[in-house]
C-alpha positions, 0 to 999 in steps of 0.5 A, a space after each residue: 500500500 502506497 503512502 501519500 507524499 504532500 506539500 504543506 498546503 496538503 496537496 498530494 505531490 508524489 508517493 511511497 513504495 517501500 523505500 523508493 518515491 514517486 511522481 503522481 505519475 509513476 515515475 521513480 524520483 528518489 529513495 527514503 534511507 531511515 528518515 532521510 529521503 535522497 535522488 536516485 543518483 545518492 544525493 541527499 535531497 531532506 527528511 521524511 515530516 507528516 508525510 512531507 519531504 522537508 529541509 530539516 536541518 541538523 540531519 546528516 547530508 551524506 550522499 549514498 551510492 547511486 541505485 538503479 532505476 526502478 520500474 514505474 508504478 501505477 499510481 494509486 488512487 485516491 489522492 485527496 488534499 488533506 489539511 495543510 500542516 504547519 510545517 516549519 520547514 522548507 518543502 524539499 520535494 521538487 529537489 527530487 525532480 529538479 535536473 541535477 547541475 554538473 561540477 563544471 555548470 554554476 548553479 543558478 
């Protein structure tokens, strides 16, 4: 069964399969690693919060090997916004479908 994963104004961003995360649409975009949630390259992207992924400081940020691209899942259904939580951290999901910089590109 698959956990919702939601913004902090309650709206559904993505979901958990056991230890990987998904877009709304399937796609594979990260892993969860305990509490910590990373890309699929090993970056460390924030904490797992209420079913958030936030910017949590005072976490380690090791990166960790990169893993395999897992297959697409159907998404499940019944998404609903659920009430929005009064996180006071940062939202970090869109780091995990955001296009990774190379060494040699500044970020922007």
């Amino acid at each position: 069964m698959a956990d919702f994963i939601y913004n902090a104004e309650g709206q559904p961003q993505g979901f958990r399969l056991s230890n990987h995360i998904y877009a709304m649409d399937g796609a594979p975009v990260g892993r969860v690693w305990a509490e910590k949630v990373y890309t699929l390259t090993g970056d460390y992207v924030g904490a797992m919060v209420n079913n958030m992924v936030v910017d949590k400081p005072g976490v380690s940020r090791r990166s960790l090997a990169p893993l395999a691209l897992p297959a697409r899942e159907t998404p499940p259904k019944g998404a609903e916004n659920r009430r929005p939580v009064g996180e006071t951290y940062p939202d970090a999901f869109a780091l995990l479908t955001a296009p990774a910089h190379s060494e040699e590109e500044p970020a922007l």
